[in-house]
SERO-4910 file (N, C-alpha, C, O; in steps of 0.05 Angstrom, whole numbers):
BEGIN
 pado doro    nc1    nc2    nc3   cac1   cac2   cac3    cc1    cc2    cc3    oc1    oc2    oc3
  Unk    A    690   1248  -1226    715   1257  -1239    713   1287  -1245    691   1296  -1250
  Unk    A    738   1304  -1246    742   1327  -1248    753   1330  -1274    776   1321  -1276
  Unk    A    739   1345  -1304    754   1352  -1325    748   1377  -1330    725   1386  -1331
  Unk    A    776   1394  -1335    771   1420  -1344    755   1435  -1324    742   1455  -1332
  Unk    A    756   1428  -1297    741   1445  -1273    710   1440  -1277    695   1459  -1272
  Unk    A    699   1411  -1288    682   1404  -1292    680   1377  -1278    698   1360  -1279
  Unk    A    659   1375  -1267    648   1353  -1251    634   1327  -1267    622   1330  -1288
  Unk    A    636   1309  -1257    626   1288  -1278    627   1269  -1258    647   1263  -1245
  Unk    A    596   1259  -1255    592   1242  -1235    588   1205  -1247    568   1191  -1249
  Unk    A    619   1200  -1252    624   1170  -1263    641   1157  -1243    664   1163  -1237
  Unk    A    629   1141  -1234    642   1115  -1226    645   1096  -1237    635   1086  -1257
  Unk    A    674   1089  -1208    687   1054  -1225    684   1034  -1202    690   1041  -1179
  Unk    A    678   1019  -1205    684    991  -1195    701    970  -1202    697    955  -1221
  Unk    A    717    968  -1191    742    947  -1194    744    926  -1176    752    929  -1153
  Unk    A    735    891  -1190    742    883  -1172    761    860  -1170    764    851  -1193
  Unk    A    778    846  -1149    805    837  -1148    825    848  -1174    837    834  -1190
  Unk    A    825    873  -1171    844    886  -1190    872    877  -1182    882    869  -1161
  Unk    A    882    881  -1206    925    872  -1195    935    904  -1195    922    923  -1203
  Unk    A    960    903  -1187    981    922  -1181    979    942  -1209    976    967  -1210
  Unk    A    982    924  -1229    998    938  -1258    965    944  -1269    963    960  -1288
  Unk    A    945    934  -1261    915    945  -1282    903    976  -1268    887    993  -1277
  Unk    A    916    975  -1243    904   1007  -1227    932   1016  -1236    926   1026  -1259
  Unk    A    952   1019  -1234    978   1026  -1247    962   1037  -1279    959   1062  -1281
  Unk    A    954   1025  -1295    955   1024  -1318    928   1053  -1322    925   1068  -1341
  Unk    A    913   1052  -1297    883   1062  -1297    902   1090  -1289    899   1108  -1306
  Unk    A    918   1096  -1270    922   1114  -1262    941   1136  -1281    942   1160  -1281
  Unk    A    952   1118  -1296    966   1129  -1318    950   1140  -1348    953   1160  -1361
  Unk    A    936   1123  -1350    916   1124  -1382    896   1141  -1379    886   1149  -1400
  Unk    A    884   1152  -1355    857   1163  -1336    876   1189  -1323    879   1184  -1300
  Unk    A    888   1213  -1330    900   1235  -1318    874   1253  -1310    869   1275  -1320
  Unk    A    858   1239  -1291    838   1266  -1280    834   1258  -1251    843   1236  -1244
  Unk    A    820   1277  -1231    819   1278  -1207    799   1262  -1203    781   1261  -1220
  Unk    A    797   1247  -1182    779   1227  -1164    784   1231  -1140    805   1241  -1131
  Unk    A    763   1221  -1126    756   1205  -1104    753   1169  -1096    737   1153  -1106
  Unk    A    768   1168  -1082    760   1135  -1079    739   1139  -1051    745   1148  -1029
  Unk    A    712   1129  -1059    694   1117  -1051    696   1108  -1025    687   1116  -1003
  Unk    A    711   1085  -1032    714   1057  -1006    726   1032  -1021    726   1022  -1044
  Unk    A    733   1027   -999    747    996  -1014    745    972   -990    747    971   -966
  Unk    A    741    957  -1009    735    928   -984    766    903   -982    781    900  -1001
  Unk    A    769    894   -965    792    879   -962    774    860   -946    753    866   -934
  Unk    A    786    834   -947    779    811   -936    799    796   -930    822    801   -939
  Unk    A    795    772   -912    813    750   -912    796    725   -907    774    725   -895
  Unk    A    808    707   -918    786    681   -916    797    664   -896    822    668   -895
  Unk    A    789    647   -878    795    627   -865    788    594   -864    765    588   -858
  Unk    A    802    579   -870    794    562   -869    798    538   -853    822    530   -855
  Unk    A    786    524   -838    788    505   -814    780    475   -821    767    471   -842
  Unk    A    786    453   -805    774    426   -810    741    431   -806    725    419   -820
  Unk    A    731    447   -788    704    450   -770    699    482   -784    717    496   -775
  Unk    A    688    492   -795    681    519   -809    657    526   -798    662    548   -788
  Unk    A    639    522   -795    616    524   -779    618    530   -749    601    546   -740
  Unk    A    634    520   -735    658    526   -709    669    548   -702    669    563   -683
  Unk    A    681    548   -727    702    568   -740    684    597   -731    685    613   -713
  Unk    A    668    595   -753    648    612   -760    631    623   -731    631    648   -728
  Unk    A    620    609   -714    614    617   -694    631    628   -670    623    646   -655
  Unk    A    649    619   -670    676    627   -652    675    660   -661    670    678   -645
  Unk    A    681    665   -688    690    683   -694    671    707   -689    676    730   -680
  Unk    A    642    691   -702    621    716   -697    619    726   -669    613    749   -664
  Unk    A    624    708   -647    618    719   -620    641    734   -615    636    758   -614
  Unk    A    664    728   -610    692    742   -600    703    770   -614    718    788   -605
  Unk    A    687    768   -641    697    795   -665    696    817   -658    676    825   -668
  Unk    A    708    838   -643    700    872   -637    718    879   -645    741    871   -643
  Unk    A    698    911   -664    730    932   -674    727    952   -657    705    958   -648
  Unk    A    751    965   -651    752    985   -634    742   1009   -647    753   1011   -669
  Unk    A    725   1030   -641    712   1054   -639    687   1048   -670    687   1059   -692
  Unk    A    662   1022   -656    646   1010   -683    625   1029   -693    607   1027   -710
  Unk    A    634   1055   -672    599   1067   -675    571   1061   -673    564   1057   -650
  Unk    A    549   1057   -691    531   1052   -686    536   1026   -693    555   1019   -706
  Unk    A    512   1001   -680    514    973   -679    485    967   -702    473    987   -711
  Unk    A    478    944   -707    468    944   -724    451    913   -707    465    894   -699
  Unk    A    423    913   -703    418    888   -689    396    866   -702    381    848   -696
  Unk    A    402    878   -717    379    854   -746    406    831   -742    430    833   -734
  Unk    A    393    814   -750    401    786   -754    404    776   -784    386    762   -793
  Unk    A    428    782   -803    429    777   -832    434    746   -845    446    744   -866
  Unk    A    423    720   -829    427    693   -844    456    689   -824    456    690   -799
  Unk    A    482    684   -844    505    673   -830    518    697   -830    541    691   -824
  Unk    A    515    729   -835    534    746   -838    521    754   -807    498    754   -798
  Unk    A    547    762   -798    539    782   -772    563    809   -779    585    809   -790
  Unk    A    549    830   -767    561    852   -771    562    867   -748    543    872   -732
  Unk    A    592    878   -747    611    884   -724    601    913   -723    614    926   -705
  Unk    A    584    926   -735    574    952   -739    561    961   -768    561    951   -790
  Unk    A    550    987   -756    524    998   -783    548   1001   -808    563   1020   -808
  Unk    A    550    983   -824    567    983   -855    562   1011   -869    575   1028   -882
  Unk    A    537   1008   -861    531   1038   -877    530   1063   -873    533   1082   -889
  Unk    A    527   1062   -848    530   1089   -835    560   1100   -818    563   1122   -808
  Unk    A    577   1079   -818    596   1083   -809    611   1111   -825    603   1109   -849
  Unk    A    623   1128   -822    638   1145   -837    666   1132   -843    678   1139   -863
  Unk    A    676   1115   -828    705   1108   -834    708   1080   -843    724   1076   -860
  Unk    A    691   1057   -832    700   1033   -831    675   1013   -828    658   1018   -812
  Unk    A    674    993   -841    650    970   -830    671    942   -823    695    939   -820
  Unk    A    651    929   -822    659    906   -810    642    883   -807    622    884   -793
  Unk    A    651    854   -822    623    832   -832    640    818   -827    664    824   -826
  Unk    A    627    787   -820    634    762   -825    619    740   -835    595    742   -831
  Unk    A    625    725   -843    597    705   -854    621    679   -877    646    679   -879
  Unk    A    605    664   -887    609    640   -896    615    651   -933    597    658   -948
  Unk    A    633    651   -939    637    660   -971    636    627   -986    656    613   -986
  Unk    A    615    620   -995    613    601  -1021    619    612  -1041    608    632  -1052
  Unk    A    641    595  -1048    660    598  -1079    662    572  -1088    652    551  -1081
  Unk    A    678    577  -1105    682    546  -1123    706    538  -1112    717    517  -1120
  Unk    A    719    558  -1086    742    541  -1079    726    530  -1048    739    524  -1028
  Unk    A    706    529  -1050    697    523  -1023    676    545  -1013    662    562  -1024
  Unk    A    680    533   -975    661    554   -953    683    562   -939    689    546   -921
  Unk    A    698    584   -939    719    594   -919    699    615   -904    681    627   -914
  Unk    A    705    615   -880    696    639   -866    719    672   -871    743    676   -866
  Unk    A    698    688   -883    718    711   -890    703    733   -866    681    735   -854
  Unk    A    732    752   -865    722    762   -845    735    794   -868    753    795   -885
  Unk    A    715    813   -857    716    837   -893    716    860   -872    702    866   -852
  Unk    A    734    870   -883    736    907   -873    728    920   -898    732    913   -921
  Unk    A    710    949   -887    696    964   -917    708    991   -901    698   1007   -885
  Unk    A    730    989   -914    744   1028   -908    729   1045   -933    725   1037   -956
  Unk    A    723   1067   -923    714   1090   -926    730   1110   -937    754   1110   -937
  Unk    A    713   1127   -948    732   1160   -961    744   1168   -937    768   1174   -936
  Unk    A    729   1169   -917    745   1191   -891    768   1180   -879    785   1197   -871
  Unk    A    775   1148   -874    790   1133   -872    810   1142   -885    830   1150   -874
  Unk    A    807   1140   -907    834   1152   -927    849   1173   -930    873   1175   -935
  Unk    A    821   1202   -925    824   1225   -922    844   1229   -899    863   1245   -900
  Unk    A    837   1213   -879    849   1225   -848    880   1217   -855    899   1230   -845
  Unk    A    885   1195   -874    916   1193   -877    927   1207   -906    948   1197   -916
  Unk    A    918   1224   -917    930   1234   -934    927   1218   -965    938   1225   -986
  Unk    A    911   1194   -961    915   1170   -983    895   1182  -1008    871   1178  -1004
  Unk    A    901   1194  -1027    880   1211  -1049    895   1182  -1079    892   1190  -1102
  Unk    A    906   1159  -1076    908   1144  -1099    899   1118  -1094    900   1110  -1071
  Unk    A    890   1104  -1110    880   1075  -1113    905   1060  -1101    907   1050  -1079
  Unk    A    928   1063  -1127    947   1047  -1117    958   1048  -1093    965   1026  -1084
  Unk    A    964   1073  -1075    970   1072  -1045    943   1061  -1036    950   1038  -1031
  Unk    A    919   1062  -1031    900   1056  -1022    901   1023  -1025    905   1010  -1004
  Unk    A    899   1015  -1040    907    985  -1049    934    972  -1037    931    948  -1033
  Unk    A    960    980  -1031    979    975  -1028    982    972   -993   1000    959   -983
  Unk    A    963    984   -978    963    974   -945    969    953   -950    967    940   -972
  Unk    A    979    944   -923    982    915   -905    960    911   -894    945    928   -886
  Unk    A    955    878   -894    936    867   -880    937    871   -837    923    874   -817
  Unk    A    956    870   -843    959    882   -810    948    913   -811    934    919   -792
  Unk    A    952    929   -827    949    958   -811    919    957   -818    905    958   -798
  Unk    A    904    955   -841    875    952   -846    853    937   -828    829    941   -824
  Unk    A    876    917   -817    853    891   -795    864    900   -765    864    883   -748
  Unk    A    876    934   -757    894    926   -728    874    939   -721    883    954   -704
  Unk    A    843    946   -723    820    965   -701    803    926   -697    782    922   -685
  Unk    A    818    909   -708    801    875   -705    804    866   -683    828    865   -680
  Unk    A    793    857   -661    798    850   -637    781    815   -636    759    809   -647
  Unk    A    797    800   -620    779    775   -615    783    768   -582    800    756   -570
  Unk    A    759    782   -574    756    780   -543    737    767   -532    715    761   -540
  Unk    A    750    761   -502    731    740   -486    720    749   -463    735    766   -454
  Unk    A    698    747   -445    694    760   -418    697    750   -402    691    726   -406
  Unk    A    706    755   -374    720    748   -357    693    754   -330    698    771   -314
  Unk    A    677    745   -329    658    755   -308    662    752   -279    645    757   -262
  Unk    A    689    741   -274    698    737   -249    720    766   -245    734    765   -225
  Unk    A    723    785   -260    738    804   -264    709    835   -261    707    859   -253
  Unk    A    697    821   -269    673    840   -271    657    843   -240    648    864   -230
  Unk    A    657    821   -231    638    814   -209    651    826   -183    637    831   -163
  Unk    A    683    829   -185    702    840   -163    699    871   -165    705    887   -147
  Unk    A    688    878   -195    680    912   -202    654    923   -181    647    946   -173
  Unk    A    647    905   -178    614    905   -172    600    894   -149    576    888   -146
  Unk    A    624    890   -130    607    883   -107    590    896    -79    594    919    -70
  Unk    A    574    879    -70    558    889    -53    566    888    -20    569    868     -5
  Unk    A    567    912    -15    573    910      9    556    914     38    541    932     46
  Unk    A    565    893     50    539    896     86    551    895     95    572    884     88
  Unk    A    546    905    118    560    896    151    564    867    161    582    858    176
  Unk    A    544    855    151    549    820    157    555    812    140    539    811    122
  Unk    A    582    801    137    592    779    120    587    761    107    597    753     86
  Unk    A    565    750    127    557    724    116    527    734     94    522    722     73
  Unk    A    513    754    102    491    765     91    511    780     58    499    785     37
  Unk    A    532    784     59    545    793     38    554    778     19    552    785     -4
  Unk    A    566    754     27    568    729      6    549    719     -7    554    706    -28
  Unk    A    514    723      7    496    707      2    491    730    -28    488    724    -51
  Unk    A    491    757    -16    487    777    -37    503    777    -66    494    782    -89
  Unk    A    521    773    -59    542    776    -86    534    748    -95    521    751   -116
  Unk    A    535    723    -87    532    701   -100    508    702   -115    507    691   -138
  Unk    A    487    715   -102    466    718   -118    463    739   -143    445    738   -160
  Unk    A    475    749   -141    476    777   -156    490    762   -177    480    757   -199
  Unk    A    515    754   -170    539    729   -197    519    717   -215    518    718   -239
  Unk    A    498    703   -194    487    683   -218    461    694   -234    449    678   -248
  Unk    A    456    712   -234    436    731   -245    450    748   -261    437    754   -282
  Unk    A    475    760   -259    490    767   -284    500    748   -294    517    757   -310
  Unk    A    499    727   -294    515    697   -311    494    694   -332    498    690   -355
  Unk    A    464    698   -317    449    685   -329    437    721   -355    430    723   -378
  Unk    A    440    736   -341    433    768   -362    459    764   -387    455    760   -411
  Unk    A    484    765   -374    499    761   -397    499    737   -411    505    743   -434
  Unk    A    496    713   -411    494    692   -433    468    694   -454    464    687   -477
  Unk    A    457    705   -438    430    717   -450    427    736   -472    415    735   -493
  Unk    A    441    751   -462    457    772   -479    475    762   -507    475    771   -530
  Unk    A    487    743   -497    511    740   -508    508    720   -541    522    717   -561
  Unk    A    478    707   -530    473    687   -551    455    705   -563    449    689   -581
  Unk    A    440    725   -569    419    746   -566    435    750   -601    454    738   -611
  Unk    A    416    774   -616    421    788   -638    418    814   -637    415    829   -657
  Unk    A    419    820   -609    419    856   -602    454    867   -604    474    867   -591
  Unk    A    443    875   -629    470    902   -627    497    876   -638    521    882   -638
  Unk    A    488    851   -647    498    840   -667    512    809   -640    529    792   -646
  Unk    A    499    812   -616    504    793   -603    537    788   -602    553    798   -617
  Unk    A    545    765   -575    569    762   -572    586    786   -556    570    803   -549
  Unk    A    608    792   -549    624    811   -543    606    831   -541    593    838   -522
  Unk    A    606    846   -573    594    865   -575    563    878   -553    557    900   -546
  Unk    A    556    859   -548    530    864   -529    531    864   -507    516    877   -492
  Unk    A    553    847   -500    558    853   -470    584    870   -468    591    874   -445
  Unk    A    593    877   -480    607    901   -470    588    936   -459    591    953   -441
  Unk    A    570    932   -482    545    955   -473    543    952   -452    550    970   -437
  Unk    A    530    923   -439    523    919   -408    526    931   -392    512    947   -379
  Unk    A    556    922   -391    583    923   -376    580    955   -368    576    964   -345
  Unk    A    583    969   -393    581   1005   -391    561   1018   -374    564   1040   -363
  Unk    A    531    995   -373    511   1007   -352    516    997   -331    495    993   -320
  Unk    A    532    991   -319    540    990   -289    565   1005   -286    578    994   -268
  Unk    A    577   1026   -296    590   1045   -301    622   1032   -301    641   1042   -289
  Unk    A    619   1010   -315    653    990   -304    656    998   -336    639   1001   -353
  Unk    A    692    999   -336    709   1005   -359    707    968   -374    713    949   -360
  Unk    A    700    967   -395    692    940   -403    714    933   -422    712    912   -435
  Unk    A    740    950   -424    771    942   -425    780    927   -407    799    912   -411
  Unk    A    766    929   -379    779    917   -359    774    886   -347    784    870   -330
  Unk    A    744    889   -373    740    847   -360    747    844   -391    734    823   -396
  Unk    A    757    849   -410    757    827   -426    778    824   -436    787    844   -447
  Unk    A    798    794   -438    817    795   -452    813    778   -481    794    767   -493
  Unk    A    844    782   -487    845    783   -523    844    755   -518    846    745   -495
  Unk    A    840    738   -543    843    707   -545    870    693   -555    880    703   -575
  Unk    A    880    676   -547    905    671   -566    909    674   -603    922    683   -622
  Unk    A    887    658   -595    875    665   -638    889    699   -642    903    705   -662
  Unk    A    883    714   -623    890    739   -644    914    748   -639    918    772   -646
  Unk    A    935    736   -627    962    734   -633    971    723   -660    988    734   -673
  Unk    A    959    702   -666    969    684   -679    950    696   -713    956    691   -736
  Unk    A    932    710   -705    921    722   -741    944    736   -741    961    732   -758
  Unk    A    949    758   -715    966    776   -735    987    774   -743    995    789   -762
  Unk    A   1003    753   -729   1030    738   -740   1036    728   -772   1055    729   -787
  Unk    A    999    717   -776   1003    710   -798    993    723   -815    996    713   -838
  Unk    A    978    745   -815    972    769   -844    998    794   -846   1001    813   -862
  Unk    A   1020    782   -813   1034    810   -815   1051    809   -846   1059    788   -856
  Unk    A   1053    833   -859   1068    836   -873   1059    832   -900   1074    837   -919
  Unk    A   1032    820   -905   1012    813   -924   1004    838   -938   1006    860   -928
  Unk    A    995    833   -971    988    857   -976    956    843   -995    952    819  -1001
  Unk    A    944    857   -998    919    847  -1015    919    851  -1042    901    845  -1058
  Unk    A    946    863  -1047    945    864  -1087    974    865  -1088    990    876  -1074
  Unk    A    976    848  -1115    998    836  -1124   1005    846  -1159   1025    837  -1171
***
């Protein structure tokens, strides 16, 4: 905090704050800040959560994750370095509460995040939509029959060319599942899209979105996280 052109290194922590108690902070508290970071979540919950939960950890990529993070944390997997990110993290894992096990899936925006839009207040910072906070969330699938047409081998004999690519298919079937069940770089999507990049193929181009992520954003559109 800034008083009288004086620095004062106090933090706050607020957590599930409402509308009218940062309202109330921003009014009673007349000095300069920085907001930190702020975390947003959404919980999910399914008949099969464990399902749920795995589905989600493999398919989850945010667009531009930076560094990857390839430790293995119990049931949280993480979509990138939380910590080192400058703008944004990205977790999923099993939240035990007393209302249950929902699988929550948590965005951790950053100062620079906020900076880049002009956002210098709690209450605007708090007041996003669940759509514009979760739209870098992607739930994608790979298409290795899209990949394999990127990447083929070519001979003069035909028949010596089929034998090639067929073999080559099942040796990348078998590198990417490998990959894919793996805890490098947080396993799932995430790992084989790297792959993908060392064979110099645009890895936008084998993977599509899943229906699921039509259907999240239909239903957080217009959502806000404080009330």
């Amino acid at each position: 905090m800034f008083i009288n052109n004086m620095y004062f290194g106090t933090s706050l922590t607020l957590h599930h704050p409402s509308s009218r108690f940062v309202n109330f902070i921003e009014f009673t508290f007349k000095v300069a800040y920085r907001i930190s970071e702020v975390e947003f979540s959404i919980d999910i919950i399914s008949s099969d959560q464990l399902s749920l939960l795995r589905l989600l950890q493999i398919t989850s990529y945010i667009k531009n994750p930076g560094k990857a993070v390839s430790l293995a944390y119990n049931e949280t997997t993480y979509l990138n370095d939380n910590r080192k990110s400058s703008t944004k993290g990205a977790k999923i894992y099993h939240k035990k509460d007393e209302f249950g096990e929902p699988v929550r899936l948590e965005m951790r925006m950053k100062r620079r995040y906020f900076q880049k839009r002009n956002i210098n207040k709690m209450s605007t910072a708090l007041s996003l939509s669940a759509e514009m906070i979760f739209s870098d969330w992607t739930f994608k699938m790979f298409e290795l029959k899209k990949f394999m047409k990127k990447t083929l081998v070519n001979h003069e004999d035909k028949e010596v060319m089929i034998i090639l690519n067929q073999f080559q298919g099942r040796l990348f079937e078998v590198g990417f599942f490998s990959a894919f069940n793996s805890n490098e770089d947080g396993g799932g999507v995430r790992i084989v899209r790297k792959y993908v990049k060392d064979f110099n193929v645009d890895p936008d181009s084998c993977f599509t979105s899943l229906p699921f992520e039509k259907d999240f954003f239909k239903v957080i559109s217009g959502n806000k996280f404080i009330i």
